[in-house]
N, C-alpha and C positions, 0 to 999 in steps of 0.2 A: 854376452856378445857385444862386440862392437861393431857399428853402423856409422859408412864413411859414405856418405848422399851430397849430389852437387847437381848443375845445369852440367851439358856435355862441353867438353874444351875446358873443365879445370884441372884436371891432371887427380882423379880421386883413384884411379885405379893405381899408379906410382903410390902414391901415400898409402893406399891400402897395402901395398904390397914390403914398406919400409915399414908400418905401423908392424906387420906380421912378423918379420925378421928379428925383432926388438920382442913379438910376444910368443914369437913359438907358434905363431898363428897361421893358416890356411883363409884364403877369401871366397867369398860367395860373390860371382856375381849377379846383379841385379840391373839387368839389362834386358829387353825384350828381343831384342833383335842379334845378339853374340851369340845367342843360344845356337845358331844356324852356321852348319859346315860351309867353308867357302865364299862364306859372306864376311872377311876382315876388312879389306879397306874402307869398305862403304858403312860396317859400323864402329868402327873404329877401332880395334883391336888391336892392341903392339903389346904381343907377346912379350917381347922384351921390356915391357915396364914390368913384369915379374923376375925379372933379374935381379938379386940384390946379392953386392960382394961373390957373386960367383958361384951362386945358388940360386936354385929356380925353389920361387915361393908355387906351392902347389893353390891352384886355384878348380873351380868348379863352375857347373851351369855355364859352359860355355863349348858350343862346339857338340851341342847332344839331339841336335834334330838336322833333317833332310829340306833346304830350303824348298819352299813350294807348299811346306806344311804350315795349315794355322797354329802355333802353336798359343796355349792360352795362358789365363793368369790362374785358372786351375792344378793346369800339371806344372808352372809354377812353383806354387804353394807343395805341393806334392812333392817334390825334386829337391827343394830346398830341404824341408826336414828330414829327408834320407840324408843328404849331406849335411847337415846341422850336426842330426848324430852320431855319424862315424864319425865327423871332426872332435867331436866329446869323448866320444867310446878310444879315441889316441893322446889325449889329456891337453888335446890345442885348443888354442882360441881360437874362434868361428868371426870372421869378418866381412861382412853384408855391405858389399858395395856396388854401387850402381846410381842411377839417374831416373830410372824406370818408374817413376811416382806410383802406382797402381802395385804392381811387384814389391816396392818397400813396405808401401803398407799393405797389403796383404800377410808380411811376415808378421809388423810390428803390432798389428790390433790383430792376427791372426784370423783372418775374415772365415765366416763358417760357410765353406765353400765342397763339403763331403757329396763324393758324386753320387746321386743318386738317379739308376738305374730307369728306363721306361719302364713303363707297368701297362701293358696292352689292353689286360683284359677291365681294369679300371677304367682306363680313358672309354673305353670303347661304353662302360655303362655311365658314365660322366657326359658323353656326347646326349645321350639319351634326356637329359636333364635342362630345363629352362635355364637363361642364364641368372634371374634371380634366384632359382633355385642354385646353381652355383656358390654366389655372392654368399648365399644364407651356409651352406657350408662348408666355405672355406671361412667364413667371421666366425664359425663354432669350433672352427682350429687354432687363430689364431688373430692379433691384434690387424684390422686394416689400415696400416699407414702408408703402406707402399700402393698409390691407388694404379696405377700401371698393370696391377695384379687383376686388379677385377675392370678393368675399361677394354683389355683385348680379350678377347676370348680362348684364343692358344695358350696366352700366359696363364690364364684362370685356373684352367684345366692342369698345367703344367704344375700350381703351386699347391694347386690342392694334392696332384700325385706327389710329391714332393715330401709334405705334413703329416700324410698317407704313410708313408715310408719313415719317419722321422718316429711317430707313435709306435709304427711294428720294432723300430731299431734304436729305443730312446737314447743306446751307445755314442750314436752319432748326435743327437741334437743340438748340443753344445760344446765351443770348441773347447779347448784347457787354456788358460792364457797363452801368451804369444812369448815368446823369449826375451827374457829381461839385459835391455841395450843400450849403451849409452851411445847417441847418437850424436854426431859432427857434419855440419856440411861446410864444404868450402863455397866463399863469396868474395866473388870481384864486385868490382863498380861495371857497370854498362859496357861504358867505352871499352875498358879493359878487357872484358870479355867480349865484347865483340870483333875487338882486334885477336883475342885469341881464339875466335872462332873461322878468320878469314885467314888467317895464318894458316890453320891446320891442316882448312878444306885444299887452302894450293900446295901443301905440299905433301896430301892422299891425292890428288889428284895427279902429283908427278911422280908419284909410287905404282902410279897404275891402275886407279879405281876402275876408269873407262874399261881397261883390258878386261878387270874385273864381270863386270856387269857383261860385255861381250863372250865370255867364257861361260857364265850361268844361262845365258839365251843359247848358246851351242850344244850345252849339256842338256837341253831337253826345255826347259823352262820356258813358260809364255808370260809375254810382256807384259799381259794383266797382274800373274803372278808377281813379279818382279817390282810390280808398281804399288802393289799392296801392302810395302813394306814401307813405301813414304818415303820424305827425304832423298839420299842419294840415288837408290834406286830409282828412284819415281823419274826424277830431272835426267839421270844419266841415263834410263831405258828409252826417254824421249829422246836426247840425244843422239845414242846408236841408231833409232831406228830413221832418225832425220826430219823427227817433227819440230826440235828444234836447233838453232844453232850454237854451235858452243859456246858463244859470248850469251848467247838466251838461257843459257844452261848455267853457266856459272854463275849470274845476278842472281837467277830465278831459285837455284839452291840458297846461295850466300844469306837470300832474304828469309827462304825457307828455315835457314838452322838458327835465325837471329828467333826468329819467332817462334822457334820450336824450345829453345832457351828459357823465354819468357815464361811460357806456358809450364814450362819444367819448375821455374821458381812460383807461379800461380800456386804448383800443386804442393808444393814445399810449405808452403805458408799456409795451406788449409790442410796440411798436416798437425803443422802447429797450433792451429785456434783447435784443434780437434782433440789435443791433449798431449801431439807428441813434442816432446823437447828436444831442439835441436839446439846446438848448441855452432854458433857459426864462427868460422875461421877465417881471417883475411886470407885472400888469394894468395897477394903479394908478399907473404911473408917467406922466408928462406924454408926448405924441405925440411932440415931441422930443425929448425923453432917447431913448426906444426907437429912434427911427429913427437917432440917434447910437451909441447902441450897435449896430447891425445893420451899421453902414457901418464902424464901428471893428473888428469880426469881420472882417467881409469884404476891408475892406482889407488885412491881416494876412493873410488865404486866396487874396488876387491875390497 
């Protein structure tokens, strides 16, 4: 697989999309928030960067839940290897792109995230039991490093049902490695990308986002909802409803997505110390330079 990871505003869904045309390749995205119908402008979708030479590169995980719904980094992980492997089982290359720090890695360490079921009549004789009696056997299940596990009592209970579950079905216990990916991210400088980040917000903004966000409150949706999505929604829901004013609104995002960049490179980089290799691309370089380099890696990793 190849993994094409960036801050939002570098253009990795275009490169994903010219990288695939070159490989015979289909994209995964790895986006949190694309996953939701009706929600494009405000998370940035332009279908048309799957355009290439007059063909639509076929893309995934985008477009497959009803906003309003949590969706998690569970069904995530779920979604993606359904699409992972019908993209294998048609002899394409599978291309993971996205910004989504948690979503990426979730594929690339393949996090052991199998759901496992409530179990009623457990917890019910679990309540029954001291909380150092707890401690004592969830420690006979398992290593305690995660002390979060035994300091609330909901979680206690919840990770012992869990290990519970994990013993009766030792199938699931552990995950199989995660899909072997040579990973790229594209990197600007600051400036650079902050002006590429204020550029793009004014001109989603004169495509209509407002209309946007207006349209999902009339479809049924509450402003809480709408707000829990963060970012544009969050600023534009204040916006329509007139808590603030649109000059309040456009700083108050602009500052929002600079910082939400940041945090985006934060998690990239403790990706990194954590063992994955990324491999990073100047921004500014020409679309094909970069997609020649991505093909010169790769071919090297076939």
């Amino acid at each position: 697989m190849i993994t094409i990871l960036g801050p939002t505003a570098t253009g990795k869904t275009r490169l994903a999309a010219l990288v695939a045309a070159k490989v015979h390749g289909e994209v995964i995205s790895a986006d949190s928030r694309q996953v939701y119908r009706g929600m494009d402008l405000g998370t940035g979708k332009d279908y048309a960067d799957y355009e290439v030479d007059g063909s639509k590169i076929p893309y995934h995980l985008i477009d497959i839940a009803e906003p309003g719904y949590e969706y998690n980094v569970y069904e995530y992980q779920r979604d993606f290897t359904v699409a992972y492997q019908e993209i294998l089982s048609r002899g394409k290359m599978p291309i993971l792109c996205g910004g989504t720090g948690l979503y990426l890695e979730a594929v690339l360490k393949n996090y052991d995230l199998h759901y496992v079921p409530d179990n009623q009549k457990l917890r019910s004789e679990l309540e029954k039991m001291s909380h150092e009696e707890l401690v004592h056997l969830l420690a006979s299940c398992k290593s305690l490093h995660n002390v979060s596990d035994i300091t609330d009592h909901t979680r206690l209970i919840r990770a012992i049902e869990i290990q519970s579950f994990r013993q009766r079905f030792p199938q699931y216990a552990a995950p199989a490695p995660g899909p072997e990916s040579r990973v790229f991210g594209i990197l600007y400088d600051r400036p650079a990308l902050r002006a590429r980040i204020t550029e793009r917000l004014q001109s989603r903004l004169q495509k209509g986002m407002v209309v946007e966000v207006q349209r999902l409150l009339a479809g049924g949706l509450r402003p809480n909802q709408l707000k829990f999505y963060g970012l544009e929604y969050k600023f534009l829901t204040q916006y329509v409803l007139g808590e603030i004013t649109r000059e309040q609104m456009v700083k108050l995002l602009t500052i929002a997505i600079h910082q939400f960049a940041k945090r985006q490179m934060t998690w990239f980089r403790r990706m990194e110390r954590s063992g994955i290799r990324i491999q990073w691309i100047e921004g500014n370089l020409p679309e094909e330079d970069k997609v020649k380099l991505i093909l010169d890696q790769v071919n090297k990793f076939v």
